[in-house]
C-alpha positions as CSV (number, residue, x, y, z in Angstrom):
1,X,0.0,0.0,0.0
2,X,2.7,2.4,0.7
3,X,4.3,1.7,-2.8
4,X,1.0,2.4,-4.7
5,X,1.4,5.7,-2.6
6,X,5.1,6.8,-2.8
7,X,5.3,6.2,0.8
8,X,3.0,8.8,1.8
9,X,1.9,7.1,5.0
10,X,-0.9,10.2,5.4
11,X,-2.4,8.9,2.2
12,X,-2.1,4.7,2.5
13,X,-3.8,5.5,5.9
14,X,-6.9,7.7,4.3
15,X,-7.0,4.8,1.5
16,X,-7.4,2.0,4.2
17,X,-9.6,4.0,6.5
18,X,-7.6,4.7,9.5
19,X,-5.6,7.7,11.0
20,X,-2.2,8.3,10.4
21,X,-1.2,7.3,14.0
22,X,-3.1,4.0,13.3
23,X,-0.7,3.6,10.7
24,X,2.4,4.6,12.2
25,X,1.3,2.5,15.2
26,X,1.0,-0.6,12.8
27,X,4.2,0.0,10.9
28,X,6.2,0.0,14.0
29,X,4.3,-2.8,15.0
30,X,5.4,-5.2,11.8
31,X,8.8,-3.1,11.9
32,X,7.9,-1.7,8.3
33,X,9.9,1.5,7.8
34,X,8.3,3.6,4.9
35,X,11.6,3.8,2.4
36,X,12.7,7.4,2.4
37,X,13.7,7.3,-1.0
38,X,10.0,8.2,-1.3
39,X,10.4,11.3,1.1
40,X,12.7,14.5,0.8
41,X,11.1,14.9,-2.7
42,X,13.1,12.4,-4.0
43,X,17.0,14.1,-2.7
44,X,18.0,10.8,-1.0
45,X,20.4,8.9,-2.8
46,X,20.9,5.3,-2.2
């Protein structure tokens, strides 16, 4: 879900009809870390 939205966590939560702290809360819970390649606007190099 995160890849369909660029890692937008904000957005993936709205899609799947829960708050973004929902979201964070089940991210750290299945230690999913949204790839920040996705975030800075796309400035983070690998």
């Amino acid at each position: 879900m995160l890849e369909a939205h660029k890692g937008q966590v904000a957005s993936a939560a709205k899609d799947l009809g829960v708050s973004r702290a929902t979201m964070y809360r089940l991210l750290n819970k299945h230690n999913i870390i949204p790839d920040v390649r996705y975030c800075n606007g796309g400035y983070a190099t690998e």
